[in-house]
N, C-alpha and C positions, 0 to 999 in steps of 0.2 A: 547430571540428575540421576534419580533412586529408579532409572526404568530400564528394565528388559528388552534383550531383541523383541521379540512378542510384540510389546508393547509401544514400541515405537514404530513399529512396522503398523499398527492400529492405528498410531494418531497419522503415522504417514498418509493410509488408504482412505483414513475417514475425512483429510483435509484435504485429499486431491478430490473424493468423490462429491462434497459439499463445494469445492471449489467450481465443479462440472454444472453440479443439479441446484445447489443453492437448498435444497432440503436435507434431512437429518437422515442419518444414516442409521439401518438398523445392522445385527447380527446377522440377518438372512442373506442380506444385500452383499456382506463384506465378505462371508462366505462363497456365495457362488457367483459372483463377479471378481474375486482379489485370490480367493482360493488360497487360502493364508494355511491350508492344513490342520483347522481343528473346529471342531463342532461349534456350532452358535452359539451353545449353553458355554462353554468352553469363553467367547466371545463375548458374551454379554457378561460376564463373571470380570474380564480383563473390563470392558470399558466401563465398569461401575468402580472397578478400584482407583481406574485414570479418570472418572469424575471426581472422585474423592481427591484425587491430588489435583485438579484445577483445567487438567488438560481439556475435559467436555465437559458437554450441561446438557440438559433435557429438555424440551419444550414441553411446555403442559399439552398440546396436544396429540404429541407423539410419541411413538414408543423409541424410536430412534435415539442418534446425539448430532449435536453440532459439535464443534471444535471450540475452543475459546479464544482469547487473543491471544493465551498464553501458549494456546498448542500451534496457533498460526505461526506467534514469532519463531517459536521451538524449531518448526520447520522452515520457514526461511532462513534460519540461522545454524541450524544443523543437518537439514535434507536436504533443502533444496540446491539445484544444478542451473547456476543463470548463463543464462541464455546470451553468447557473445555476436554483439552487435557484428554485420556483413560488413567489407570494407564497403562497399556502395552504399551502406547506411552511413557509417561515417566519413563519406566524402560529402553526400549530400548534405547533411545537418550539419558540417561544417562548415563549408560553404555557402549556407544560407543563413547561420549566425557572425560569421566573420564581415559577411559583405555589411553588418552594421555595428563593427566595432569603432565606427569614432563619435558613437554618441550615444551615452549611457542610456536614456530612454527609450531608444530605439533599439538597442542591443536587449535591453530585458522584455521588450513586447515582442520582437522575434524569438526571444528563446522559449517564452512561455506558449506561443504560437506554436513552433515547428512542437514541442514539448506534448503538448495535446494534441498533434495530429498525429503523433506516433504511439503513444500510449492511450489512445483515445478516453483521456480520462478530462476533466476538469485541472488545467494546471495554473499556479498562483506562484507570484513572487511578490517578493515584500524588500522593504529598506526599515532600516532602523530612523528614516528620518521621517516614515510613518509614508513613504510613497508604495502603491501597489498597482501590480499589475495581473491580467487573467485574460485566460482565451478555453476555447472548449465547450464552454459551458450544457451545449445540449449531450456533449456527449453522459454525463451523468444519467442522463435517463433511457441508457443501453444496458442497465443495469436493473432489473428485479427490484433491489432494495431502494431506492430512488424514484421509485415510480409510486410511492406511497407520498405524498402532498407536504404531509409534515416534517418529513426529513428533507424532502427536496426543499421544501420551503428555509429548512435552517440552515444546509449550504450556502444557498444564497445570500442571507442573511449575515453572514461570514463576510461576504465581498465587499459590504461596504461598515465592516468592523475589524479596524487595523489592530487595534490592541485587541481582541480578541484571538485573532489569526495570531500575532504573536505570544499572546499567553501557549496556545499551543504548540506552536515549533517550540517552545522556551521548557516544556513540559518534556521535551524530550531528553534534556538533562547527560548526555554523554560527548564524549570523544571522536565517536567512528563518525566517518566522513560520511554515511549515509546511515537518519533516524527514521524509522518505523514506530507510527503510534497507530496504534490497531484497536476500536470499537472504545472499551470504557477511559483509556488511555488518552486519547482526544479532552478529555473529561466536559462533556457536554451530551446527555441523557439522549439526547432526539440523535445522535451520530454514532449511537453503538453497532448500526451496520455499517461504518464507512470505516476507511483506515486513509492513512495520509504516508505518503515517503515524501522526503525532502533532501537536500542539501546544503549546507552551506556557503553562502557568498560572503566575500571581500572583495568591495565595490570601493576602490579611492580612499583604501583604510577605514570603512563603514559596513559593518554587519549587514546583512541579507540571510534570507532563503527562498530556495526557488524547489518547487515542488507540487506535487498531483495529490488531487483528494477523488477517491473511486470507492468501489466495493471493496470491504473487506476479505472478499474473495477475487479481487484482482488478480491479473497475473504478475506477478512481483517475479518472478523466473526473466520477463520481460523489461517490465517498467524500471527496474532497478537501476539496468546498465547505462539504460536511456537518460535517466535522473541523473546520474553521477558524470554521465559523457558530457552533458550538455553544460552541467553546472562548472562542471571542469574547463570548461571552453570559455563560457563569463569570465569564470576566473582569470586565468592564464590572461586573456583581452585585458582587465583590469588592471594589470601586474605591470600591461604597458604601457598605462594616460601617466 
């Protein structure tokens, strides 16, 4: 993309510090807490031109910026440093999804189980034969943006709409083995604070995905390795019925 060190070092500080505070960040803030080396006027000149290119937006009642999806994905996909699961992580969560690998039921409500106790997010898997499964669910309201009634309320409202859920993983539309759809991306108005990571399954030669819906400021540095570890685990299991 058409940005500058400067400027990428901007969406860097202004997506980790919204990721912290959950509020908009200004010039003054990113100045004398990031200490980026150049005056606020200076700063607020750069994040009016990265508004212009999609990176932030404004809230009407702040002087600050948020980040957008686009600056979220930007940095997951070009900043960010994931975070590699402890071998004790990975003995434990495999061992407690293998212990129900001879019965596909069982095997996707343990994985979506151990799934959200580790990413303390909301986790959901699906089948393509319209079967779903979910565990987690209060932890959604560990989160600022879910504690507002109407979003909570449309999460939910997800869990028991299978072709919905899968209109959205199906929105993700790529190749990489792990999709990221972040706020308008979801494409559903009342879910522009949430973002969803997912993975791909192959269940007995039947499409799946197993995956978390949390704050769009989640920690994806985290959740990521955990999504992919675990779906990788389904999988490989499947490979053997």
């Amino acid at each position: 993309m058409d940005l500058t060190e400067r400027q990428i070092q901007i969406i860097k500080t202004i997506v980790e510090e919204f990721t912290q505070t959950a509020e908009a960040v200004g010039s003054v803030t990113l100045e004398n807490k990031y200490r980026l080396g150049v005056s606020p006027a200076t700063l607020r000149n750069e994040m009016a031109v990265l508004e212009e290119k999609g990176f932030l937006t404004q809230p009407h009642t702040s002087a600050g910026r948020i980040p957008t999806p686009m600056a979220i994905k930007f940095y997951v996909n070009e900043l960010m440093k994931e975070k590699d699961l402890s071998v004790a992580e990975e003995v434990n969560v495999k061992s407690r999804v293998w212990d129900h690998r001879y019965n596909r039921d069982d095997l996707l409500r343990e994985a979506t189980k151990v799934l959200s106790e580790r990413t303390k997010s909301l986790c959901i898997a699906t089948t393509e034969e319209g079967q779903m499964y979910h565990a987690g669910y209060a932890n959604i309201f560990n989160e600022i943006e879910f504690q507002d009634f109407t979003t909570a309320k449309e999460v939910f409202y997800l869990l028991d709409q299978h072709q919905r859920l899968l209109d959205i993983f199906n929105r993700a539309g790529n190749n990489s083995p792990i999709h990221i759809l972040v706020g308008d991306e979801m494409g559903i108005t009342l879910l522009r604070p949430a973002s969803c990571v997912f993975a791909d399954l192959n269940i007995g030669g039947h499409r799946g995905s197993l995956g978390i819906i949390g704050s769009s400021r989640q920690e994806y540095d985290r959740n990521i390795p955990f999504v992919r570890y675990i779906a990788n685990l389904v999988n490989q299991i499947a490979q053997e019925w």
